[in-house]
PDB file of N, CA, C and O in Angstrom:
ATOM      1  N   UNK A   1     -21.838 -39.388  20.325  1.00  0.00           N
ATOM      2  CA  UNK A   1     -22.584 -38.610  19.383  1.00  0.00           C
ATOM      3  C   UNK A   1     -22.331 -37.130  19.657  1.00  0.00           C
ATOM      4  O   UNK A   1     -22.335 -36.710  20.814  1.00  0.00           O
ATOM      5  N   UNK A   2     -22.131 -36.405  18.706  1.00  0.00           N
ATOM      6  CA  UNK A   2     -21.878 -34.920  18.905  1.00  0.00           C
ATOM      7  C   UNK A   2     -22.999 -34.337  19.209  1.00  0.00           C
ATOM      8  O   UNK A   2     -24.109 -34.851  19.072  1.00  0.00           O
ATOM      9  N   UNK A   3     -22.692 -32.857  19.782  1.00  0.00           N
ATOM     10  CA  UNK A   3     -23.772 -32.239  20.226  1.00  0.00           C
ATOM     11  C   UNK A   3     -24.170 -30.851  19.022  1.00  0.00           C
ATOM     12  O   UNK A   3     -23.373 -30.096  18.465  1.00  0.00           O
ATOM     13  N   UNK A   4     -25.449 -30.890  18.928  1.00  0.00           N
ATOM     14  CA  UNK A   4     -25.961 -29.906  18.045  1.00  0.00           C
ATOM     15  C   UNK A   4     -25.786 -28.634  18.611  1.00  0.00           C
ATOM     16  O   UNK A   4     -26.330 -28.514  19.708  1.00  0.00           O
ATOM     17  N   UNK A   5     -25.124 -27.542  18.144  1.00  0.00           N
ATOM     18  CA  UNK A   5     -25.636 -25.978  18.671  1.00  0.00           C
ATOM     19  C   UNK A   5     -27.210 -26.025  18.130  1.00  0.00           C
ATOM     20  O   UNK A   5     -27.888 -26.816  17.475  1.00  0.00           O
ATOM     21  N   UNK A   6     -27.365 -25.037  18.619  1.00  0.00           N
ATOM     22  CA  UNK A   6     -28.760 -24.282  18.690  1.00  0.00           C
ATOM     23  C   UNK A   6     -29.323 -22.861  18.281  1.00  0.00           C
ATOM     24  O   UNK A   6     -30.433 -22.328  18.323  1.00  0.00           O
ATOM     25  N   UNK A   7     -27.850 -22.425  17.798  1.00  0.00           N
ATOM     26  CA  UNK A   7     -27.784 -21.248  18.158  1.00  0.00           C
ATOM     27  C   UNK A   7     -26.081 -20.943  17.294  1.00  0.00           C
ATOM     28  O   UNK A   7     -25.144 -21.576  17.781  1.00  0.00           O
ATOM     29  N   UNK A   8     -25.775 -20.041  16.121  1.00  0.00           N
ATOM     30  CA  UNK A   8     -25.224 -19.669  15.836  1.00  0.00           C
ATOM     31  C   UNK A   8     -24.551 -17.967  15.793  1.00  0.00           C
ATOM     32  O   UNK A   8     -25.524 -17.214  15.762  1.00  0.00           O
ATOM     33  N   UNK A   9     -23.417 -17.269  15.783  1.00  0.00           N
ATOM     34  CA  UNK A   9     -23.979 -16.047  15.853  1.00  0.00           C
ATOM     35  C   UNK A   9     -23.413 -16.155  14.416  1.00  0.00           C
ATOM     36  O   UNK A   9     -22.749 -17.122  14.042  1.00  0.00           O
ATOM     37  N   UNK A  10     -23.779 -14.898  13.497  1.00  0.00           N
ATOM     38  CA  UNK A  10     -23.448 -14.596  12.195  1.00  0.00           C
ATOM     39  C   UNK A  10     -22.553 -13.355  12.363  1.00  0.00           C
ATOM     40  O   UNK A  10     -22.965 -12.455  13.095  1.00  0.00           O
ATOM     41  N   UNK A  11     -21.049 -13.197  11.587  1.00  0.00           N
ATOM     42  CA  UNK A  11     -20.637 -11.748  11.403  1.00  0.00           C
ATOM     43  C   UNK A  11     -21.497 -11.406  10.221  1.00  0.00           C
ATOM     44  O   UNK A  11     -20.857 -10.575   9.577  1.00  0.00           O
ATOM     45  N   UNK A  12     -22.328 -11.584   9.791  1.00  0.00           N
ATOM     46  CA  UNK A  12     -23.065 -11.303   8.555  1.00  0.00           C
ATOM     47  C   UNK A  12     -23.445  -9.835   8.933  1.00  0.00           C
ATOM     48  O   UNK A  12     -24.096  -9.826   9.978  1.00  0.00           O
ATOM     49  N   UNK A  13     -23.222  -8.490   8.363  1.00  0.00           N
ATOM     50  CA  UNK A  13     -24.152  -7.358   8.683  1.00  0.00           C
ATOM     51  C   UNK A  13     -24.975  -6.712   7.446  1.00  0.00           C
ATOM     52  O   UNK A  13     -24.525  -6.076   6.493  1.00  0.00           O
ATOM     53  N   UNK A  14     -25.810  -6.930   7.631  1.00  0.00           N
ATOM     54  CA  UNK A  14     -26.889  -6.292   6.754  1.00  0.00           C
ATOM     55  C   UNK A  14     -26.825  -4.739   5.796  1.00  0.00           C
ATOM     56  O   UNK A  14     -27.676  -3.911   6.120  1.00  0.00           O
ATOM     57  N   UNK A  15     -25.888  -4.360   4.696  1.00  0.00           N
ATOM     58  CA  UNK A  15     -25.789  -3.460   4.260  1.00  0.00           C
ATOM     59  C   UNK A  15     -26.667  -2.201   4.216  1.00  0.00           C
ATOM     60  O   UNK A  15     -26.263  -1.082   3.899  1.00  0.00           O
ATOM     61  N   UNK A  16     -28.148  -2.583   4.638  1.00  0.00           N
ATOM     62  CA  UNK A  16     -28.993  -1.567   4.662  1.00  0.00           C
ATOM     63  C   UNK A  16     -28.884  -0.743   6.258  1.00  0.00           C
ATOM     64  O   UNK A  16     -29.412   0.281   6.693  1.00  0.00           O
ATOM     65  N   UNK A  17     -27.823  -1.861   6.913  1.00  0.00           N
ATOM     66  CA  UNK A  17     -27.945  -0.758   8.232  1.00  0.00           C
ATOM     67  C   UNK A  17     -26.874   0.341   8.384  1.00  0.00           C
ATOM     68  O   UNK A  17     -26.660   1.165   9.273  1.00  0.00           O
ATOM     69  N   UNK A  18     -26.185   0.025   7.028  1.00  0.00           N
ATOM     70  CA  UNK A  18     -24.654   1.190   6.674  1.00  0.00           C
ATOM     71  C   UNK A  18     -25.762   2.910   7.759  1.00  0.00           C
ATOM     72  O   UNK A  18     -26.846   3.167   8.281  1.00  0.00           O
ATOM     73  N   UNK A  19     -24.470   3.490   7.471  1.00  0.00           N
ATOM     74  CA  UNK A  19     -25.016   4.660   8.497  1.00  0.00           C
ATOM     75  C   UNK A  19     -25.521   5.674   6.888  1.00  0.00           C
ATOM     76  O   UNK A  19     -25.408   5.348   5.706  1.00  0.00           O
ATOM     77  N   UNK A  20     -25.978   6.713   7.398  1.00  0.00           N
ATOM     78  CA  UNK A  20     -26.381   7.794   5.758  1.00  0.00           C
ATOM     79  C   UNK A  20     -25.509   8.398   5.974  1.00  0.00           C
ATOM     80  O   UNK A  20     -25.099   8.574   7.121  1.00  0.00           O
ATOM     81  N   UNK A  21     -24.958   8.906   4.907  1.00  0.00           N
ATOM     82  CA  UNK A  21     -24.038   9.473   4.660  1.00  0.00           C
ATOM     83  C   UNK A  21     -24.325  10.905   3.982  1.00  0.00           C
ATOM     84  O   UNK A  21     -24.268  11.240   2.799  1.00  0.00           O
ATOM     85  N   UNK A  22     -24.645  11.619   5.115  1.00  0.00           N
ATOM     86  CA  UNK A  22     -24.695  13.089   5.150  1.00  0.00           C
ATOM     87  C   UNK A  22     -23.879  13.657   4.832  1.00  0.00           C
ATOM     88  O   UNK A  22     -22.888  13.052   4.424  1.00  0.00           O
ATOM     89  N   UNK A  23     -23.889  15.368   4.865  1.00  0.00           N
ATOM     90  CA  UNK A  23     -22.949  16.344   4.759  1.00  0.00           C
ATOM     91  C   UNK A  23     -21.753  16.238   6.156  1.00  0.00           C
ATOM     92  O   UNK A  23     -20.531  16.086   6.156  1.00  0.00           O
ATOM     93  N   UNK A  24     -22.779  16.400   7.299  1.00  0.00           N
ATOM     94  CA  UNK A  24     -21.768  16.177   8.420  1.00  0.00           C
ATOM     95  C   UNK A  24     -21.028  15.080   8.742  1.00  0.00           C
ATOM     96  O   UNK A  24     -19.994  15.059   9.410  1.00  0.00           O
ATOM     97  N   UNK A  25     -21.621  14.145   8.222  1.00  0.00           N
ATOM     98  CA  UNK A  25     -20.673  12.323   8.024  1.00  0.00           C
ATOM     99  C   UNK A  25     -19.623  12.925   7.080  1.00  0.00           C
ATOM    100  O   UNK A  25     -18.566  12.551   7.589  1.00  0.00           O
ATOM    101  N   UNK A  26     -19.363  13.539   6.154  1.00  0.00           N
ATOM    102  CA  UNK A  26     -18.146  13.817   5.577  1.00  0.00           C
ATOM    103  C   UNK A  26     -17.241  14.596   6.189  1.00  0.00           C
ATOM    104  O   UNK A  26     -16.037  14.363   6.299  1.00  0.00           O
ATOM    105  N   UNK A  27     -18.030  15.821   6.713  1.00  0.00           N
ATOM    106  CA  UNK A  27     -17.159  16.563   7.130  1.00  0.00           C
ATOM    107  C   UNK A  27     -16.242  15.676   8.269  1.00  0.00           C
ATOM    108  O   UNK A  27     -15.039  15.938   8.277  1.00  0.00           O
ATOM    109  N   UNK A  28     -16.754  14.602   9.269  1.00  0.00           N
ATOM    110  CA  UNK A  28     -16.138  13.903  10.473  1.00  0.00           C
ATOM    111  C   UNK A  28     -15.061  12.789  10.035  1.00  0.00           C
ATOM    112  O   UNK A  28     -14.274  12.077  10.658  1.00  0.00           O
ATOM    113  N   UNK A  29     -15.504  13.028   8.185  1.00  0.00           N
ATOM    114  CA  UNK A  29     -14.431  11.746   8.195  1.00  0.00           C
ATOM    115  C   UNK A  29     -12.803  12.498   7.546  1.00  0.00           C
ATOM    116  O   UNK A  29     -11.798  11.788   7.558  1.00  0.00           O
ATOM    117  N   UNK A  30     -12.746  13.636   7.133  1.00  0.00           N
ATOM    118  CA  UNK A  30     -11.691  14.497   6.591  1.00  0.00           C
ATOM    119  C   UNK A  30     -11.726  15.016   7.832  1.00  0.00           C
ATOM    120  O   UNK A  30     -12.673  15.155   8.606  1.00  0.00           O
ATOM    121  N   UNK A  31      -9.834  15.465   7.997  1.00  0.00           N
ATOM    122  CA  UNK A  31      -9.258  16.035   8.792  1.00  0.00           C
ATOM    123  C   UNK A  31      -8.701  17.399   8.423  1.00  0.00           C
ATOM    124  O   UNK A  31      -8.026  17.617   7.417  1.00  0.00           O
ATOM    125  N   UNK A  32      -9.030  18.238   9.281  1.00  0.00           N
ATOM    126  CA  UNK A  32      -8.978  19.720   8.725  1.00  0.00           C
ATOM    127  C   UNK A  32      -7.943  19.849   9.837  1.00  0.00           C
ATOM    128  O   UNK A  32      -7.901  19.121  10.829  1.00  0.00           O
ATOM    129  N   UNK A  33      -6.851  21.169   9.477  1.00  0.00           N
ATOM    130  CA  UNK A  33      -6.192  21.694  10.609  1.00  0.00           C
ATOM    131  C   UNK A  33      -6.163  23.108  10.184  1.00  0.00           C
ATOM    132  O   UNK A  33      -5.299  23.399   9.357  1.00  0.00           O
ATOM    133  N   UNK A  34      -7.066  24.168  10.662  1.00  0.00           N
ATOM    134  CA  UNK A  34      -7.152  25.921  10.130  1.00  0.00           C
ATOM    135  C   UNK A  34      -7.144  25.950   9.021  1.00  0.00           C
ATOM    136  O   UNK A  34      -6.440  26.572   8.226  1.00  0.00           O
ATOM    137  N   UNK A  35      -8.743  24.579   8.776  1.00  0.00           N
ATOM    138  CA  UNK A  35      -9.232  25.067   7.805  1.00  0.00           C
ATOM    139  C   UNK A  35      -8.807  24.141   6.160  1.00  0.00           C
ATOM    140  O   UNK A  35      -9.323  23.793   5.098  1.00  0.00           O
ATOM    141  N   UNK A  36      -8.115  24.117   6.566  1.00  0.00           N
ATOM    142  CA  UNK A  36      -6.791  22.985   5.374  1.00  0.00           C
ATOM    143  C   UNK A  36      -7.131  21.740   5.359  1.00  0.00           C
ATOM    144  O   UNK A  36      -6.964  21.341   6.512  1.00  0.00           O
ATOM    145  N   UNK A  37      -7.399  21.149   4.904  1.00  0.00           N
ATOM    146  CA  UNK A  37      -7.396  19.185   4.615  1.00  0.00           C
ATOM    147  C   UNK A  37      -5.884  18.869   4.939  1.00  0.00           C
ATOM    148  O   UNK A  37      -4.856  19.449   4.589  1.00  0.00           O
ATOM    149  N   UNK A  38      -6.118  17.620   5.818  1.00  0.00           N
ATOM    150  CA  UNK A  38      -4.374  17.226   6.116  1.00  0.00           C
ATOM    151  C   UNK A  38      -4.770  16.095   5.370  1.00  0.00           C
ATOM    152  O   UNK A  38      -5.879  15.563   5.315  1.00  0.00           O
ATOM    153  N   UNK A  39      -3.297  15.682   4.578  1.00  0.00           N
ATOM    154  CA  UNK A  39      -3.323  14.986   3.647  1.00  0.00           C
ATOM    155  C   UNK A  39      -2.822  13.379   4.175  1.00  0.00           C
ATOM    156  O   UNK A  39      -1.635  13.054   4.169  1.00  0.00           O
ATOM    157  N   UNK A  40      -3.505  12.810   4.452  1.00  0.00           N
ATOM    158  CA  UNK A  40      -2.966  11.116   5.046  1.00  0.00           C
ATOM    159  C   UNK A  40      -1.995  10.331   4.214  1.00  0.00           C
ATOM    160  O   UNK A  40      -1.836  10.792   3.084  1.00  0.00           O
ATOM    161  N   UNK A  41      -1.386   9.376   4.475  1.00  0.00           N
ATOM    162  CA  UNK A  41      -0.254   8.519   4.091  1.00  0.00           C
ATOM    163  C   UNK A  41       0.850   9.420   4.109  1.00  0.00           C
ATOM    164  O   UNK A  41       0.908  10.536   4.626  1.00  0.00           O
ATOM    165  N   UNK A  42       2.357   8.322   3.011  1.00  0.00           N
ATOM    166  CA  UNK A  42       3.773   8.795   3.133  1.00  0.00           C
ATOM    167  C   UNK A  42       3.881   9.997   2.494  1.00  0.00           C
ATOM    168  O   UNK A  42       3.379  10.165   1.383  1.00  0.00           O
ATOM    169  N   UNK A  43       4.497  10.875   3.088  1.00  0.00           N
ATOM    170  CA  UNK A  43       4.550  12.109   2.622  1.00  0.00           C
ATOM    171  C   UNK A  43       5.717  12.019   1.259  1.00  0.00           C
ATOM    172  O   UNK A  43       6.557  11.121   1.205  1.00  0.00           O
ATOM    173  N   UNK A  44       5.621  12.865   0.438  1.00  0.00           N
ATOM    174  CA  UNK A  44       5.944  12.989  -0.649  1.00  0.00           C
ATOM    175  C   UNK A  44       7.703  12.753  -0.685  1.00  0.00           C
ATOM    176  O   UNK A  44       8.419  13.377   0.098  1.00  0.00           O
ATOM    177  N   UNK A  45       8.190  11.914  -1.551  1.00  0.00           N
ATOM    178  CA  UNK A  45      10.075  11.510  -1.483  1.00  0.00           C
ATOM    179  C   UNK A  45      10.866  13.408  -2.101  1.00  0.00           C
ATOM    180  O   UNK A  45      10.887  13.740  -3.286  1.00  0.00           O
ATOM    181  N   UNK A  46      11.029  13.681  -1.748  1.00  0.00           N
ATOM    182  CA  UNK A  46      12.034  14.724  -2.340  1.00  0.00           C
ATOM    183  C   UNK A  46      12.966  14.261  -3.332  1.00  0.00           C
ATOM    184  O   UNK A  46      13.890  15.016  -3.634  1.00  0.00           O
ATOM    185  N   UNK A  47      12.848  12.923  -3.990  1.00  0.00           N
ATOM    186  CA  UNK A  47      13.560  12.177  -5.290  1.00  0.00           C
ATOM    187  C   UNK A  47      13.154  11.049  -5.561  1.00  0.00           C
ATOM    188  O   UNK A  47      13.803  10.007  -5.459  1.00  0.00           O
ATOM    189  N   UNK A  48      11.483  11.234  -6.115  1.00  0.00           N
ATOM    190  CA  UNK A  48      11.161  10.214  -6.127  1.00  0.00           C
ATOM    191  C   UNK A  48      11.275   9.431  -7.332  1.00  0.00           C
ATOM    192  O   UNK A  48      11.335   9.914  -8.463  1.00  0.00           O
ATOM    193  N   UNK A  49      11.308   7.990  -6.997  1.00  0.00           N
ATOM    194  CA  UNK A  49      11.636   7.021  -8.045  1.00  0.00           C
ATOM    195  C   UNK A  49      10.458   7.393  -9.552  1.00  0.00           C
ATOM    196  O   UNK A  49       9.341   7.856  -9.317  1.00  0.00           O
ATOM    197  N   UNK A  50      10.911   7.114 -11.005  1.00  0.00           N
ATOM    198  CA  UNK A  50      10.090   7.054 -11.961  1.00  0.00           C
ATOM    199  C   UNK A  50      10.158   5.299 -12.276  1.00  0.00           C
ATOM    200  O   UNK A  50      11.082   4.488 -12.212  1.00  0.00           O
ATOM    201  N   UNK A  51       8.900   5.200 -12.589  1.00  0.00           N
ATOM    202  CA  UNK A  51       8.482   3.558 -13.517  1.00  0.00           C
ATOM    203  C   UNK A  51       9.026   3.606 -14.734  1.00  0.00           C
ATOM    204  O   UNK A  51       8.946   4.430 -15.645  1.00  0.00           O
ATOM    205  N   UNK A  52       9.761   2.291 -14.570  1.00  0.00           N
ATOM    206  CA  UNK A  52      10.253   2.104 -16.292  1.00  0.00           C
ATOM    207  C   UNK A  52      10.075   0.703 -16.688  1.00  0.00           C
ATOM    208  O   UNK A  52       9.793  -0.342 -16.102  1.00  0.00           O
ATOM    209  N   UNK A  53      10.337   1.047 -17.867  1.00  0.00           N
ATOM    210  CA  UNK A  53      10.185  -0.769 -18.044  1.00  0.00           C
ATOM    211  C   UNK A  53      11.595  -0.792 -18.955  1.00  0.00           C
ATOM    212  O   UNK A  53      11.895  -0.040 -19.883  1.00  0.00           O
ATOM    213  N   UNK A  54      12.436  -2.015 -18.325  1.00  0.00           N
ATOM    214  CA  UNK A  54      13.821  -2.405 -18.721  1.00  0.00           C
ATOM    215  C   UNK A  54      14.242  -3.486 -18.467  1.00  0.00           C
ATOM    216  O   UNK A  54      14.464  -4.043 -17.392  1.00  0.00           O
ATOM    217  N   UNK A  55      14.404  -3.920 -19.912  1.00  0.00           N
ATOM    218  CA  UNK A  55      14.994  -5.324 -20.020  1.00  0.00           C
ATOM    219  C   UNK A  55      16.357  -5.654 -20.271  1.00  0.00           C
ATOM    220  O   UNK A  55      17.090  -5.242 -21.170  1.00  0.00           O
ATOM    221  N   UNK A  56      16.641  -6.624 -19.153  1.00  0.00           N
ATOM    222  CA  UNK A  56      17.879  -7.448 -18.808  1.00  0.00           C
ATOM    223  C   UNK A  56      17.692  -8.764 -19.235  1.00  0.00           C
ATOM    224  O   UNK A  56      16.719  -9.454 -19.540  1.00  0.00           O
ATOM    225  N   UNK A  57      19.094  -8.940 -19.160  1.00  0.00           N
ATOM    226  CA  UNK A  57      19.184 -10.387 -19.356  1.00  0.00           C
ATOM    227  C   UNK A  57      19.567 -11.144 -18.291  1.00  0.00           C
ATOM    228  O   UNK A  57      20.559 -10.955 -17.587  1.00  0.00           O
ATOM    229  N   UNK A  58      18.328 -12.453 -18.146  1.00  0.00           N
ATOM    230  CA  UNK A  58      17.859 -13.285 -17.098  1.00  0.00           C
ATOM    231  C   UNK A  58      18.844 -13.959 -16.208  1.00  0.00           C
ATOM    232  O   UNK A  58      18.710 -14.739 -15.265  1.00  0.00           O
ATOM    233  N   UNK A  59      19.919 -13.398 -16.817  1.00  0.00           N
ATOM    234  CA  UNK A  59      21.130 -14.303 -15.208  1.00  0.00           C
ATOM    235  C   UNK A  59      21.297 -13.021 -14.552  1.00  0.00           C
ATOM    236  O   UNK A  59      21.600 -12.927 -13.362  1.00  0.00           O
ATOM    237  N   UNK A  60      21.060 -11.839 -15.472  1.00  0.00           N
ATOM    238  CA  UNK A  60      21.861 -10.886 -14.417  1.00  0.00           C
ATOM    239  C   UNK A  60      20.215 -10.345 -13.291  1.00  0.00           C
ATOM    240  O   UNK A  60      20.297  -9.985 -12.116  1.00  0.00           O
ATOM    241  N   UNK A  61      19.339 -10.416 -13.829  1.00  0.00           N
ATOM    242  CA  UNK A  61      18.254 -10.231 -12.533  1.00  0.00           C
ATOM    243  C   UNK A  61      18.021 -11.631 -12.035  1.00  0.00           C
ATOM    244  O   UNK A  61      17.290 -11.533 -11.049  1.00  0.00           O
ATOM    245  N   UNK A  62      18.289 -12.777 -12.253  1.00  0.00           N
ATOM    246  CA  UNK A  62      18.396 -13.902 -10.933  1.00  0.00           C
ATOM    247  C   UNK A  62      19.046 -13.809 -10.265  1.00  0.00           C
ATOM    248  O   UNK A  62      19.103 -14.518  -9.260  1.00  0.00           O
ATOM    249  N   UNK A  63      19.826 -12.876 -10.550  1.00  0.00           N
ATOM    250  CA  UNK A  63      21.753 -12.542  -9.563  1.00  0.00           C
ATOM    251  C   UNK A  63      21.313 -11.623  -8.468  1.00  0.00           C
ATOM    252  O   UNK A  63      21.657 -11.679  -7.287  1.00  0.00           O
ATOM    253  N   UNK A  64      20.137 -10.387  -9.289  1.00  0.00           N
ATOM    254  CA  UNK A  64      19.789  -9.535  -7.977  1.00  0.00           C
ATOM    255  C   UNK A  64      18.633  -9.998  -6.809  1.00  0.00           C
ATOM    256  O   UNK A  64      18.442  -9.591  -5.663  1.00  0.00           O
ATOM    257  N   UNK A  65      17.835 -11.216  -7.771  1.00  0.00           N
ATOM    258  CA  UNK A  65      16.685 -11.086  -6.938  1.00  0.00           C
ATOM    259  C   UNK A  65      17.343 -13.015  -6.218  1.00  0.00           C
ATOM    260  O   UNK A  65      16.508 -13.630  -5.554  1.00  0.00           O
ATOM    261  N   UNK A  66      18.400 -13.531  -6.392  1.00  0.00           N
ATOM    262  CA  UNK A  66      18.918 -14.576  -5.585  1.00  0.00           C
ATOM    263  C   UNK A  66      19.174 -13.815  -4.152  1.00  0.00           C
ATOM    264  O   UNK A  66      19.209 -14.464  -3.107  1.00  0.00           O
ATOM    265  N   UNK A  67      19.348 -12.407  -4.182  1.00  0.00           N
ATOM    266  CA  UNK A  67      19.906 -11.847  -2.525  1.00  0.00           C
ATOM    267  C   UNK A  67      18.415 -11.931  -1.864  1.00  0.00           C
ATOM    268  O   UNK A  67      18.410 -11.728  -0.650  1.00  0.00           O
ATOM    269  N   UNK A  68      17.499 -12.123  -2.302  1.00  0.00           N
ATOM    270  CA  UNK A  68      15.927 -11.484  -1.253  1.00  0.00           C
ATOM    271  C   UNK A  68      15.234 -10.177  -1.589  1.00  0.00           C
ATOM    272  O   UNK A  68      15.443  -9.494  -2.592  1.00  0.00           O
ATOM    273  N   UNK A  69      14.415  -9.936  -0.647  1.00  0.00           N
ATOM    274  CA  UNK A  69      13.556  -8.841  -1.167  1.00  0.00           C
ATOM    275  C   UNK A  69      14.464  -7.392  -0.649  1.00  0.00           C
ATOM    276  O   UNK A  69      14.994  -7.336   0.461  1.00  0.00           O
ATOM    277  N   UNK A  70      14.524  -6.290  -1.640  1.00  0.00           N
ATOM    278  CA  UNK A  70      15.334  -5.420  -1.745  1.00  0.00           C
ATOM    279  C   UNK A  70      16.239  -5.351  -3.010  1.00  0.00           C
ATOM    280  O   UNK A  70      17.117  -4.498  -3.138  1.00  0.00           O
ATOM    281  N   UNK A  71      15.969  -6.294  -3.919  1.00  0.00           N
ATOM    282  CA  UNK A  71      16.810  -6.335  -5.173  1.00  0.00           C
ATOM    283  C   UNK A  71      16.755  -4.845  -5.815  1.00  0.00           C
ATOM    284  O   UNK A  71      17.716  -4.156  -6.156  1.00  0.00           O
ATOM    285  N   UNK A  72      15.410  -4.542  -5.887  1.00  0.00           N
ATOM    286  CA  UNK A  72      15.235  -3.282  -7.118  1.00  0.00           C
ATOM    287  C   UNK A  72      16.363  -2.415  -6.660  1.00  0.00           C
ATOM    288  O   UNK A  72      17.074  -1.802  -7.457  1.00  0.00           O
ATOM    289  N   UNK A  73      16.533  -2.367  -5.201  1.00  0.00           N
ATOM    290  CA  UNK A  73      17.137  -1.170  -4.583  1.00  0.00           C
ATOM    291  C   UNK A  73      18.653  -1.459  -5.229  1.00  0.00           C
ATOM    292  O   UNK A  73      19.388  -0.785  -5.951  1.00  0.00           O
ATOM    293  N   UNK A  74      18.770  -2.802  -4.614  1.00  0.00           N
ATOM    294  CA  UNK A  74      20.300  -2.692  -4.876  1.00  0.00           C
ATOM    295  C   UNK A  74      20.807  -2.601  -6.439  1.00  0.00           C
ATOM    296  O   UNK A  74      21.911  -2.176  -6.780  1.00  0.00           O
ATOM    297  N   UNK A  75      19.446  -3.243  -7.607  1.00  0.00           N
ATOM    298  CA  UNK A  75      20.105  -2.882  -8.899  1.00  0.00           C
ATOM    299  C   UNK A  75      20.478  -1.546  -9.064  1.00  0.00           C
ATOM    300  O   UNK A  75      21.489  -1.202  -9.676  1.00  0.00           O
ATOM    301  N   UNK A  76      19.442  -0.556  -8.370  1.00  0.00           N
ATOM    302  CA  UNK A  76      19.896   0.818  -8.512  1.00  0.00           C
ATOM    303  C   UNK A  76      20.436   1.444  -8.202  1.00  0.00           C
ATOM    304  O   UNK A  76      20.625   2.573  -8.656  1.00  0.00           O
ATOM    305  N   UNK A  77      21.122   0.699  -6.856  1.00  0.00           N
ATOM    306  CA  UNK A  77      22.367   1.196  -6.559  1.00  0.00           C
ATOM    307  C   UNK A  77      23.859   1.025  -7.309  1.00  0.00           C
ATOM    308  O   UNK A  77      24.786   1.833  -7.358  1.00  0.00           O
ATOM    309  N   UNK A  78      23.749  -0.306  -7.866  1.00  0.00           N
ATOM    310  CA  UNK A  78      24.808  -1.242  -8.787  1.00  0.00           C
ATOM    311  C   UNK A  78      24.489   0.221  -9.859  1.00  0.00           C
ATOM    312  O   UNK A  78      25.396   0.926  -9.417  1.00  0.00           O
ATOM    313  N   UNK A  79      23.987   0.868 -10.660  1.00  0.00           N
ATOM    314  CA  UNK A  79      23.165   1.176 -11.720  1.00  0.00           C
ATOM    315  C   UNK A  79      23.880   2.773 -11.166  1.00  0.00           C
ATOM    316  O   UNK A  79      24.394   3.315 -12.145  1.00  0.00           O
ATOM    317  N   UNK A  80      23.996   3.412 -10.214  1.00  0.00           N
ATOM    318  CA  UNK A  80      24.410   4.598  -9.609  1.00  0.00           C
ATOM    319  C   UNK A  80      25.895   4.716 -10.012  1.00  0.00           C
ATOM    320  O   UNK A  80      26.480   5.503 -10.757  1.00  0.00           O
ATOM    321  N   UNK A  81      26.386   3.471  -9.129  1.00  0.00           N
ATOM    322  CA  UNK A  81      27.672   3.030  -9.176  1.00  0.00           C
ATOM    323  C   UNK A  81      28.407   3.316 -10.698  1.00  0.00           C
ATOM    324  O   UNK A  81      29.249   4.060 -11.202  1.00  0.00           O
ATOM    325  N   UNK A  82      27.621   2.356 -11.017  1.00  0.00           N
ATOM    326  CA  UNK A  82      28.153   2.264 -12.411  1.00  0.00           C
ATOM    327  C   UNK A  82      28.292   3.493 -13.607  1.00  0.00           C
ATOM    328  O   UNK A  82      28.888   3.420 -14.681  1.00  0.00           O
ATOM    329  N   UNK A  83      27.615   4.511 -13.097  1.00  0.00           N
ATOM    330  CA  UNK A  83      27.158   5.951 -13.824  1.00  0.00           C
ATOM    331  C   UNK A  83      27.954   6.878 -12.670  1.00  0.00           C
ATOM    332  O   UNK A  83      27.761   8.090 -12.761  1.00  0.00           O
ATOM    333  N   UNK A  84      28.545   6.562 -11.945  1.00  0.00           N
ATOM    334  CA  UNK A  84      29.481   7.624 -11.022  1.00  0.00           C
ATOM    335  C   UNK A  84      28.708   8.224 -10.319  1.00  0.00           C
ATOM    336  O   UNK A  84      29.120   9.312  -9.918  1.00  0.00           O
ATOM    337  N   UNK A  85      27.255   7.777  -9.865  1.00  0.00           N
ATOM    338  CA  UNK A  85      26.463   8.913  -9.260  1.00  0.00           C
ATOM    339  C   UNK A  85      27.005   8.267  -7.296  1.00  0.00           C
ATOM    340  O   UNK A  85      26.602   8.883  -6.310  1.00  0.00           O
TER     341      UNK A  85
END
């Protein structure tokens, strides 16, 4: 026969015990350097890609995305190529 716990713990945490969120709780959560906000994540591409929407025909993107993940890259490289860049 199995044995009963008695006693569970819960990760459950009670939203009312969130901390308040003061003036100085903001200020601790932005990073200033002389004064400046430093800006978090990847810093900006010096050529960065634009969204498009472009349609092919379905053998020739099973052809890029049969190699694995990295297709987009290489269509745009095929796509460079092909424009002399």
């Amino acid at each position: 026969m199995g044995v009963n716990k008695t006693t569970t713990e819960s990760s459950w945490v009670d939203p009312d015990d969130a901390p308040e969120l003061t003036r100085e709780w903001f200020e601790r959560a932005d990073q200033y350097e002389n004064g400046r906000l430093v800006k978090r994540g990847r810093p900006p591409a010096e050529n960065p890609k634009k969204a498009i929407s472009l349609r092919v025909d379905a053998d020739v993107l099973d052809r890029f995305k049969s190699d694995g993940p990295g297709w987009q890259g290489r269509m745009n490289e095929a796509l460079r190529k092909a424009v002399g860049l």
